[in-house]
CHARMM internal coordinates of N, CA and C (Angstrom, degrees):
IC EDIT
DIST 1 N 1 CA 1.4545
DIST 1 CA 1 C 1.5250
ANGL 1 N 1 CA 1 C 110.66
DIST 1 C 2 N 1.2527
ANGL 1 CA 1 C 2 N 117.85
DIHE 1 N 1 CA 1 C 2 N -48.08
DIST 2 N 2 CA 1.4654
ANGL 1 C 2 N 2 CA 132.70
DIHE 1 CA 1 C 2 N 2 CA -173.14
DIST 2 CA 2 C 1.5004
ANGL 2 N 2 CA 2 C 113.33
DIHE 1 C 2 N 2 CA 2 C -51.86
DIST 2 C 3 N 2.1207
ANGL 2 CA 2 C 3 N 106.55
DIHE 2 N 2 CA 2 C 3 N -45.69
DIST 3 N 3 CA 1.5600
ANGL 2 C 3 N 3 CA 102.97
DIHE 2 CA 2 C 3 N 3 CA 160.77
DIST 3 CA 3 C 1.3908
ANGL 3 N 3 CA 3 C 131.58
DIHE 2 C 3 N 3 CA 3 C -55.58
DIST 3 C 4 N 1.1755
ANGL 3 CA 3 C 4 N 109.45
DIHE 3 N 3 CA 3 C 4 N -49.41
DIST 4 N 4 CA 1.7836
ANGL 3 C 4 N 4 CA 118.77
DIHE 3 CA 3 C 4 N 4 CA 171.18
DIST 4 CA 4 C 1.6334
ANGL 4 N 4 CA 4 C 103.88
DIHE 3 C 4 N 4 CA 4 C -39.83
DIST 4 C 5 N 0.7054
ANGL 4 CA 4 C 5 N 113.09
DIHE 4 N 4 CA 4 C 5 N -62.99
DIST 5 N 5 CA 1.4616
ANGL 4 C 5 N 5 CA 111.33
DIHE 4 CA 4 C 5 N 5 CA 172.82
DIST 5 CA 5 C 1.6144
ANGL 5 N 5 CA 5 C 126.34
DIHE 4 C 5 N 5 CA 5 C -62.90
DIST 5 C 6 N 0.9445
ANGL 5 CA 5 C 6 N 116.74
DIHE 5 N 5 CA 5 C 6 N -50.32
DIST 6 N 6 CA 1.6214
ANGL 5 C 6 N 6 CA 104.45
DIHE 5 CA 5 C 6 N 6 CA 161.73
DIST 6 CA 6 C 1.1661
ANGL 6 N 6 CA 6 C 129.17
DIHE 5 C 6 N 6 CA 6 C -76.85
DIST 6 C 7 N 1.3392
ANGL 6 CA 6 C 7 N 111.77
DIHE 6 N 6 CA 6 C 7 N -7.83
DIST 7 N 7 CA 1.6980
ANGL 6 C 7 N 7 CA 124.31
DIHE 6 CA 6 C 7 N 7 CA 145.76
DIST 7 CA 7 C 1.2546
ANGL 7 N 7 CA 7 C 112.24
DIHE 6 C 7 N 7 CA 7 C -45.57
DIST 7 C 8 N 1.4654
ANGL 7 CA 7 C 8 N 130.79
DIHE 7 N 7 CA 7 C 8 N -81.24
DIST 8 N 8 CA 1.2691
ANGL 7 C 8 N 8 CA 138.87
DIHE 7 CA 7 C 8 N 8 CA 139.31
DIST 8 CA 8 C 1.3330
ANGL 8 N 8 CA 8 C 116.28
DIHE 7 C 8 N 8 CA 8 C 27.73
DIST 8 C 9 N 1.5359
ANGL 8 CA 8 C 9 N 85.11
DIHE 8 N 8 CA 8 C 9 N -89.02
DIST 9 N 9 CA 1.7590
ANGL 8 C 9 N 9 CA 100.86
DIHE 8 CA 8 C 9 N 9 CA -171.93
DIST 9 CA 9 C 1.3619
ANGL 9 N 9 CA 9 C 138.00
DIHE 8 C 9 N 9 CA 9 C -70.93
DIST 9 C 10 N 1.2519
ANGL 9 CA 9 C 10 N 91.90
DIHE 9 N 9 CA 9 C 10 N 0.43
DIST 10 N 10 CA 1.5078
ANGL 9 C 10 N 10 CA 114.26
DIHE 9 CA 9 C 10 N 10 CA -169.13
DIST 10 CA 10 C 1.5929
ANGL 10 N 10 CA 10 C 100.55
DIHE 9 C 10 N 10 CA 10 C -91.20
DIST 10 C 11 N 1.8817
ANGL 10 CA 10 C 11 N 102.72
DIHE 10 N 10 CA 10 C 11 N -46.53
DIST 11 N 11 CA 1.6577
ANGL 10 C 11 N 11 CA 102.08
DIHE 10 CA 10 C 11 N 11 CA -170.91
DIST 11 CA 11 C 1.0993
ANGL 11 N 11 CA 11 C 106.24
DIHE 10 C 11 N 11 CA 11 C -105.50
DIST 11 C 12 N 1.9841
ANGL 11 CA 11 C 12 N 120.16
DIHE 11 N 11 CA 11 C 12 N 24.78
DIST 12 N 12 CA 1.7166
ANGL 11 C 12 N 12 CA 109.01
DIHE 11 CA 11 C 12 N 12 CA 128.93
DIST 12 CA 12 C 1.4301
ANGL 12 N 12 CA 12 C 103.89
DIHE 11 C 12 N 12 CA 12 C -106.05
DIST 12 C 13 N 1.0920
ANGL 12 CA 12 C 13 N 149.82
DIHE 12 N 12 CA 12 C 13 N 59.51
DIST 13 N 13 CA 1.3968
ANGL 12 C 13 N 13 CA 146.55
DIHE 12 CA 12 C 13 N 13 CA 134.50
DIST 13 CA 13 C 1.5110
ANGL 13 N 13 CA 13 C 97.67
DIHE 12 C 13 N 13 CA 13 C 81.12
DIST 13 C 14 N 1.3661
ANGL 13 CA 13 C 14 N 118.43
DIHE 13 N 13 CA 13 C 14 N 3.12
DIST 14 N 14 CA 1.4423
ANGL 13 C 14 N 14 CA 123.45
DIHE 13 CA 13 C 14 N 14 CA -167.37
DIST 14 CA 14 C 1.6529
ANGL 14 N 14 CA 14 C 111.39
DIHE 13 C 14 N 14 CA 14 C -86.74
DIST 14 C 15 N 1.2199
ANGL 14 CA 14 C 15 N 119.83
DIHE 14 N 14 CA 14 C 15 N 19.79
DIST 15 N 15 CA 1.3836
ANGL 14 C 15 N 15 CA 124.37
DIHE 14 CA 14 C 15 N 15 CA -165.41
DIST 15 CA 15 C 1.1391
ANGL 15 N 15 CA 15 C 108.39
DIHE 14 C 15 N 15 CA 15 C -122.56
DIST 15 C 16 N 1.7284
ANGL 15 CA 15 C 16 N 110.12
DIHE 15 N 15 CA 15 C 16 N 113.27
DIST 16 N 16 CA 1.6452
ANGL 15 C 16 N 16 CA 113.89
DIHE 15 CA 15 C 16 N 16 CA -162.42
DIST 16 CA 16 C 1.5977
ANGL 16 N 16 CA 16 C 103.31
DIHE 15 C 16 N 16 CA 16 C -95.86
DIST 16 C 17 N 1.4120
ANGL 16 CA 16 C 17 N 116.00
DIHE 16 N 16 CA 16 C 17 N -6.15
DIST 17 N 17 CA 1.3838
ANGL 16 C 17 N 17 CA 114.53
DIHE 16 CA 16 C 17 N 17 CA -171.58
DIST 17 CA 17 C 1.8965
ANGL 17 N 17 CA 17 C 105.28
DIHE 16 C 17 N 17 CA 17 C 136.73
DIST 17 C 18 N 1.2228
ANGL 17 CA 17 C 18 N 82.46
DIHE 17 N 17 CA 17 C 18 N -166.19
DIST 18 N 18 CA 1.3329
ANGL 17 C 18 N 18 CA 108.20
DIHE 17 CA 17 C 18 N 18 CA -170.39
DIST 18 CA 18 C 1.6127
ANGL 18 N 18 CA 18 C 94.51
DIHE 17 C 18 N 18 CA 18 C -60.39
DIST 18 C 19 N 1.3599
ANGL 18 CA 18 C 19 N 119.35
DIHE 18 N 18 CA 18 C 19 N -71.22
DIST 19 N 19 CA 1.4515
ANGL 18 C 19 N 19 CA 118.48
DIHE 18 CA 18 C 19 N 19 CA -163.07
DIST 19 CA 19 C 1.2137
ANGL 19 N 19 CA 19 C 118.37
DIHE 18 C 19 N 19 CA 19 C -28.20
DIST 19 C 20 N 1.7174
ANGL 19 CA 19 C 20 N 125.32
DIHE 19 N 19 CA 19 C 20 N -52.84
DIST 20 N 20 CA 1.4541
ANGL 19 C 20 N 20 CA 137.84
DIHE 19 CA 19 C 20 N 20 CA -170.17
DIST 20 CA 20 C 1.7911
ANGL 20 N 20 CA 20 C 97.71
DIHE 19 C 20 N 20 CA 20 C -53.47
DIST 20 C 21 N 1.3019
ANGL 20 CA 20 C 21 N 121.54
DIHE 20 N 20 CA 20 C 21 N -51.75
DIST 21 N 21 CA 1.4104
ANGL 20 C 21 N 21 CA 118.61
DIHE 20 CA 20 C 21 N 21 CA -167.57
DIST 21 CA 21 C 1.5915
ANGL 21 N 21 CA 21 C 103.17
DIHE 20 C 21 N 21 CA 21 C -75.70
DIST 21 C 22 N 1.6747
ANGL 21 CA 21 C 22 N 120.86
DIHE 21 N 21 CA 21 C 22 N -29.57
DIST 22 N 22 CA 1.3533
ANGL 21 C 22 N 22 CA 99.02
DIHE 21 CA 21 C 22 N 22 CA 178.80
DIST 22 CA 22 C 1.8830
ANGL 22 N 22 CA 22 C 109.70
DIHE 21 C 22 N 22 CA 22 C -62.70
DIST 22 C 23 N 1.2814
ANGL 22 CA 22 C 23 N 98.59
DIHE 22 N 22 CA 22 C 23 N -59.84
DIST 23 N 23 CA 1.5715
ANGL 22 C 23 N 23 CA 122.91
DIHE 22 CA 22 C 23 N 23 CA -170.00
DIST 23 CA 23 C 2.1657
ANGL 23 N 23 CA 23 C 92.23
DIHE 22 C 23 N 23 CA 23 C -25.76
DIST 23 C 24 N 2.0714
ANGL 23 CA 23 C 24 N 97.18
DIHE 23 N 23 CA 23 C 24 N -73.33
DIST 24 N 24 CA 1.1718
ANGL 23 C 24 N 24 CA 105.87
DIHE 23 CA 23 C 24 N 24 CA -178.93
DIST 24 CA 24 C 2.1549
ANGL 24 N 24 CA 24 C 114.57
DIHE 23 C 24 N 24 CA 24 C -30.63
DIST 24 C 25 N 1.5250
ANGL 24 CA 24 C 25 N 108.70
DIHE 24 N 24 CA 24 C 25 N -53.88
DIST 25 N 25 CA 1.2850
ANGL 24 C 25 N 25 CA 105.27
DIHE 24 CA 24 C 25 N 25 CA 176.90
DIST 25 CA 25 C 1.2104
ANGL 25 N 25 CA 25 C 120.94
DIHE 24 C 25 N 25 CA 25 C -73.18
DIST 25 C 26 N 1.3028
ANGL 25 CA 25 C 26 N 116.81
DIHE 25 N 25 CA 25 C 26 N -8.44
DIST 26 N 26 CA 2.0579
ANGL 25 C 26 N 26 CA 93.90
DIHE 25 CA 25 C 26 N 26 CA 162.93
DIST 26 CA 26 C 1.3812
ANGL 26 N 26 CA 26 C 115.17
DIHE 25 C 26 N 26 CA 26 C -105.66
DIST 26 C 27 N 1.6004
ANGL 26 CA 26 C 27 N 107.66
DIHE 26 N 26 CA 26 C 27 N -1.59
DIST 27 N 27 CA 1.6474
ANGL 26 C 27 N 27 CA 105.93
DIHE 26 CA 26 C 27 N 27 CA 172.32
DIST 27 CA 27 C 1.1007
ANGL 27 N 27 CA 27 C 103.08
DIHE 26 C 27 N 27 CA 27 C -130.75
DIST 27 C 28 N 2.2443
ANGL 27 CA 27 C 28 N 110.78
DIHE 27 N 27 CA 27 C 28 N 132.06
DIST 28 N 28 CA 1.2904
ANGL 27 C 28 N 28 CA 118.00
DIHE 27 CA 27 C 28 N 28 CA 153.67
DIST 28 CA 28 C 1.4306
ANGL 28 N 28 CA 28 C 109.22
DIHE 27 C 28 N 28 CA 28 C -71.77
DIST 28 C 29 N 0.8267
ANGL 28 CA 28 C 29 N 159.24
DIHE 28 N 28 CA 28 C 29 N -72.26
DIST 29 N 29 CA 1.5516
ANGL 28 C 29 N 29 CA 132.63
DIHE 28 CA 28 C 29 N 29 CA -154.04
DIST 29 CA 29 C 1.5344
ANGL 29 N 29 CA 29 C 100.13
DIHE 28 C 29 N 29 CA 29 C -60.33
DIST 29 C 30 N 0.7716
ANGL 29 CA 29 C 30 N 151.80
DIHE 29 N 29 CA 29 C 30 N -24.88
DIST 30 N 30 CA 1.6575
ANGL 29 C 30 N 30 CA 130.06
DIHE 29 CA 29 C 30 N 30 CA 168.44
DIST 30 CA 30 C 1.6839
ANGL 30 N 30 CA 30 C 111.06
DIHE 29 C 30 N 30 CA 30 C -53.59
DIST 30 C 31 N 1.1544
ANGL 30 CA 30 C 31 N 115.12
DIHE 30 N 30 CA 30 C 31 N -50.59
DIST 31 N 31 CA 1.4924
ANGL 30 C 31 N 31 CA 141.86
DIHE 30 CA 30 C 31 N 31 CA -166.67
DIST 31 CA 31 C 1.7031
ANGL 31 N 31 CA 31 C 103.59
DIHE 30 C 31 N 31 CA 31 C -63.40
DIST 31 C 32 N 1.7893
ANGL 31 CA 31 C 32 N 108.32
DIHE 31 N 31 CA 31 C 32 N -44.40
DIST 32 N 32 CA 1.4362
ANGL 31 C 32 N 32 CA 101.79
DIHE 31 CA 31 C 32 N 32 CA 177.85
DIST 32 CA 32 C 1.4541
ANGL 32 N 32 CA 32 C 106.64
DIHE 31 C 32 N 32 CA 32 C -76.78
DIST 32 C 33 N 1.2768
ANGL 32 CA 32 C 33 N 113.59
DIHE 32 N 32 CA 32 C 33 N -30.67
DIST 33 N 33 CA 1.4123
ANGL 32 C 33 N 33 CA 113.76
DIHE 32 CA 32 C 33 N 33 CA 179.01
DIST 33 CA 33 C 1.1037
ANGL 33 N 33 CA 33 C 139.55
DIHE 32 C 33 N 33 CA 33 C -58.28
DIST 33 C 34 N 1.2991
ANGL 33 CA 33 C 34 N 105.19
DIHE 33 N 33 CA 33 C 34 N -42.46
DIST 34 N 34 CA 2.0629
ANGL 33 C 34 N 34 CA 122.31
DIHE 33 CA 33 C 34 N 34 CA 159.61
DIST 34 CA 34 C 1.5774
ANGL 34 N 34 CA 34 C 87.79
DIHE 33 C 34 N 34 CA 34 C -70.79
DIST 34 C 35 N 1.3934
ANGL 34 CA 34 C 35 N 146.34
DIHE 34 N 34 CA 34 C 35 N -75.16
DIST 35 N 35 CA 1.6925
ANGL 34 C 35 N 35 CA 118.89
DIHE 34 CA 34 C 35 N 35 CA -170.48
DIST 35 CA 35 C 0.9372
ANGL 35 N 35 CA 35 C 119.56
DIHE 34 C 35 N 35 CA 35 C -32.90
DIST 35 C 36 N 1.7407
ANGL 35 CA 35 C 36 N 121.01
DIHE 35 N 35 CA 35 C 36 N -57.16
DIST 36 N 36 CA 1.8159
ANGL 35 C 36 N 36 CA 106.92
DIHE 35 CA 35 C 36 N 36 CA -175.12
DIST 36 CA 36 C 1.2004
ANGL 36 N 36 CA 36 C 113.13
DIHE 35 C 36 N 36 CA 36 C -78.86
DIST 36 C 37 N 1.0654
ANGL 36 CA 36 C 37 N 133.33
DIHE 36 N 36 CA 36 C 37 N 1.93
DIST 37 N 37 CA 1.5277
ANGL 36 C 37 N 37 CA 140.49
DIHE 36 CA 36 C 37 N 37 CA 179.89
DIST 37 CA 37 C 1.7043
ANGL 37 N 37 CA 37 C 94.04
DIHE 36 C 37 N 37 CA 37 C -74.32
DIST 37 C 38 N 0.9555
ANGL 37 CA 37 C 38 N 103.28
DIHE 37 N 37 CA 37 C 38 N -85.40
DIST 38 N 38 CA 1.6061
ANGL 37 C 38 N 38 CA 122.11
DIHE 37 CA 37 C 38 N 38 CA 174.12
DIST 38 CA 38 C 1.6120
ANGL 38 N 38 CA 38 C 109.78
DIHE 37 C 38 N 38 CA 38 C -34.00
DIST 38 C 39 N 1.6198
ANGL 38 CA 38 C 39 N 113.15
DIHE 38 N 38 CA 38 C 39 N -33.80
DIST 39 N 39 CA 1.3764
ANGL 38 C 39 N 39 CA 89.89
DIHE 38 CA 38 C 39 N 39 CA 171.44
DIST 39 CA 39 C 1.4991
ANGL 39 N 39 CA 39 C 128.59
DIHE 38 C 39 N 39 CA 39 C -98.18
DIST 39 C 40 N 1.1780
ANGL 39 CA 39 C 40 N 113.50
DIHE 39 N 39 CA 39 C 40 N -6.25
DIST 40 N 40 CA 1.5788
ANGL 39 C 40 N 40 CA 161.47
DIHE 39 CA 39 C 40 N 40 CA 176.86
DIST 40 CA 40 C 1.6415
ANGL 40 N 40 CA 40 C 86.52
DIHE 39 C 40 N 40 CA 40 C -47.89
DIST 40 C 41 N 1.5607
ANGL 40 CA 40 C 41 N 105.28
DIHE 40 N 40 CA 40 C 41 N -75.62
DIST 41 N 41 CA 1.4454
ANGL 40 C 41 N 41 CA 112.83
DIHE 40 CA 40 C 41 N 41 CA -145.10
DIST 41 CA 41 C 1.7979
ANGL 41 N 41 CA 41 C 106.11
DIHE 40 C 41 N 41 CA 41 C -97.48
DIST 41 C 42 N 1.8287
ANGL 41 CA 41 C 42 N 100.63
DIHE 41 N 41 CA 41 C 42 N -13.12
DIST 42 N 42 CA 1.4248
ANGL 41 C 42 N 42 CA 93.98
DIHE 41 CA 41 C 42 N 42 CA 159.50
DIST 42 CA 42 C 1.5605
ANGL 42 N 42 CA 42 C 122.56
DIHE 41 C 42 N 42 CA 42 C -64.41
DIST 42 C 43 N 2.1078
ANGL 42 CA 42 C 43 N 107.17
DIHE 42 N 42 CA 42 C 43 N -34.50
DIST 43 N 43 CA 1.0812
ANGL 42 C 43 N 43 CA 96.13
DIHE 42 CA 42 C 43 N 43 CA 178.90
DIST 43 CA 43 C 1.7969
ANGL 43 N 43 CA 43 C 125.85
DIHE 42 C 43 N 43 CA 43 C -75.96
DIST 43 C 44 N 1.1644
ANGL 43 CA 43 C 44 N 94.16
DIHE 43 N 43 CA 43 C 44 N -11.47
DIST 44 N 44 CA 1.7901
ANGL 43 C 44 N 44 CA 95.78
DIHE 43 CA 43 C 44 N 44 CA -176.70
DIST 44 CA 44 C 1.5388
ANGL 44 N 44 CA 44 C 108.89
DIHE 43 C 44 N 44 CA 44 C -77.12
DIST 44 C 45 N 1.4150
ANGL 44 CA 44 C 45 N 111.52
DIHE 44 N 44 CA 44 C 45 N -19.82
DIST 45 N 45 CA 1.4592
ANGL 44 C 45 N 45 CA 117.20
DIHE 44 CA 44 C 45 N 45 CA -179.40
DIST 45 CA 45 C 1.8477
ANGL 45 N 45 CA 45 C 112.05
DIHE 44 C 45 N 45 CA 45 C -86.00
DIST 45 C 46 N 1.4489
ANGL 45 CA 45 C 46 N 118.91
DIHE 45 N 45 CA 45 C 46 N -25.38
DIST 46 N 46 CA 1.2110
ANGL 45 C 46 N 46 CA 116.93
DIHE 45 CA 45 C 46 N 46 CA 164.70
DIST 46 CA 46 C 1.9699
ANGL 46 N 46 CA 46 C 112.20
DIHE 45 C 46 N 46 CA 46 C -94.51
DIST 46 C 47 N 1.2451
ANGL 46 CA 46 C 47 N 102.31
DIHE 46 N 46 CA 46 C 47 N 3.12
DIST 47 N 47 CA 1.6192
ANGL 46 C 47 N 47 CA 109.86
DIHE 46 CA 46 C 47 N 47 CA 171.10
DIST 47 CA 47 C 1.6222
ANGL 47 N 47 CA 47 C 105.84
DIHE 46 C 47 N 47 CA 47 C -70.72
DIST 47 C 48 N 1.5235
ANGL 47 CA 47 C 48 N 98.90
DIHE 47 N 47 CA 47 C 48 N -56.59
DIST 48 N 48 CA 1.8741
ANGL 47 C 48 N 48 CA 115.63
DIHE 47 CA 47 C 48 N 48 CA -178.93
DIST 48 CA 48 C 1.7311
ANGL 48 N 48 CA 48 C 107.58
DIHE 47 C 48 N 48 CA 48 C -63.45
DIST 48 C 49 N 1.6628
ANGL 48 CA 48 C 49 N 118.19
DIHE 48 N 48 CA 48 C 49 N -27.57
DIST 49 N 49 CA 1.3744
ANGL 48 C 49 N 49 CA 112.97
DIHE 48 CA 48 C 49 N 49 CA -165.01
DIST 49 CA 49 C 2.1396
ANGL 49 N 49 CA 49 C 84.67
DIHE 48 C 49 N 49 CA 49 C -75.90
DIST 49 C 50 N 1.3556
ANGL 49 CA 49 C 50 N 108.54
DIHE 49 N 49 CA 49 C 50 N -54.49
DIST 50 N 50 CA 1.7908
ANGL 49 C 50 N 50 CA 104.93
DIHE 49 CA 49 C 50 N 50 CA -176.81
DIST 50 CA 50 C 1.2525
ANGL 50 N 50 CA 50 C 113.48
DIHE 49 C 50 N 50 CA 50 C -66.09
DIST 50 C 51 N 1.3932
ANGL 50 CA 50 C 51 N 122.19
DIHE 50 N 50 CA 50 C 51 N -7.72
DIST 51 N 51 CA 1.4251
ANGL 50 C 51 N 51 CA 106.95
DIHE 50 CA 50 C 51 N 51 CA 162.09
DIST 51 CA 51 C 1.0439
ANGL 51 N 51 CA 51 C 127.77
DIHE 50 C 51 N 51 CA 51 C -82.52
DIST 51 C 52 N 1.8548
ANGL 51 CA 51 C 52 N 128.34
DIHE 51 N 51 CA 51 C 52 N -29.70
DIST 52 N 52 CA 1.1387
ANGL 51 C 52 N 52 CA 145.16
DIHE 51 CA 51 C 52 N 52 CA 143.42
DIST 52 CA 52 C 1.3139
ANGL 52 N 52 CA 52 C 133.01
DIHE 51 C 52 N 52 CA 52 C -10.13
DIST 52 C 53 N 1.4144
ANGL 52 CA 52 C 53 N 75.69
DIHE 52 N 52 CA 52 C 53 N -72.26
DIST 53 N 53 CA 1.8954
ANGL 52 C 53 N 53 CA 101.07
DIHE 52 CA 52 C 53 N 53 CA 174.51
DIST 53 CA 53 C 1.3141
ANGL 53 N 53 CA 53 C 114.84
DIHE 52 C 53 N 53 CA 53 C -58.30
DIST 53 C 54 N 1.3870
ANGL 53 CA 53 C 54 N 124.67
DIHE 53 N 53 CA 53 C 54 N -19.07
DIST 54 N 54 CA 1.5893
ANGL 53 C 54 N 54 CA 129.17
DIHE 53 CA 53 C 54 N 54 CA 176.35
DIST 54 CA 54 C 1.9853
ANGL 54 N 54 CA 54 C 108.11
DIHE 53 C 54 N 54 CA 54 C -89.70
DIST 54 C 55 N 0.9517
ANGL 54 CA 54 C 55 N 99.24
DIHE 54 N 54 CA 54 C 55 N 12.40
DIST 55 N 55 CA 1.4994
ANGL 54 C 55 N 55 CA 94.13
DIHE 54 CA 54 C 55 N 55 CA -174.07
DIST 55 CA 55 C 1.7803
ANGL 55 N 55 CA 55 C 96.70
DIHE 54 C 55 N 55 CA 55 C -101.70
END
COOR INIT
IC SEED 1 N 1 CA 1 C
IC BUILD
């Protein structure tokens, strides 16, 4: 699970290193927090692509 996610983070530039994935693996609320974050801002970024598309 932990790769999928620093997969992720890596190919949005969002990956500061090692620390974020240790920190992320000894804490769940960090871990849910970068998920809904990440899904949060994927959806606001395909919100702006369908709003686009209506212009």
């Amino acid at each position: 699970m932990m790769n999928v996610i620093e997969s992720v983070l890596i190919a949005l530039g969002l990956f500061p290193g090692i620390e974020l994935a240790d920190s992320m693996a000894k804490s769940k609320t960090l871990t849910i927090m970068v998920i809904v974050g990440l899904v949060l801002f994927g959806g606001f970024v395909l919100f702006l692509f369908h709003m686009a598309g209506k212009q």
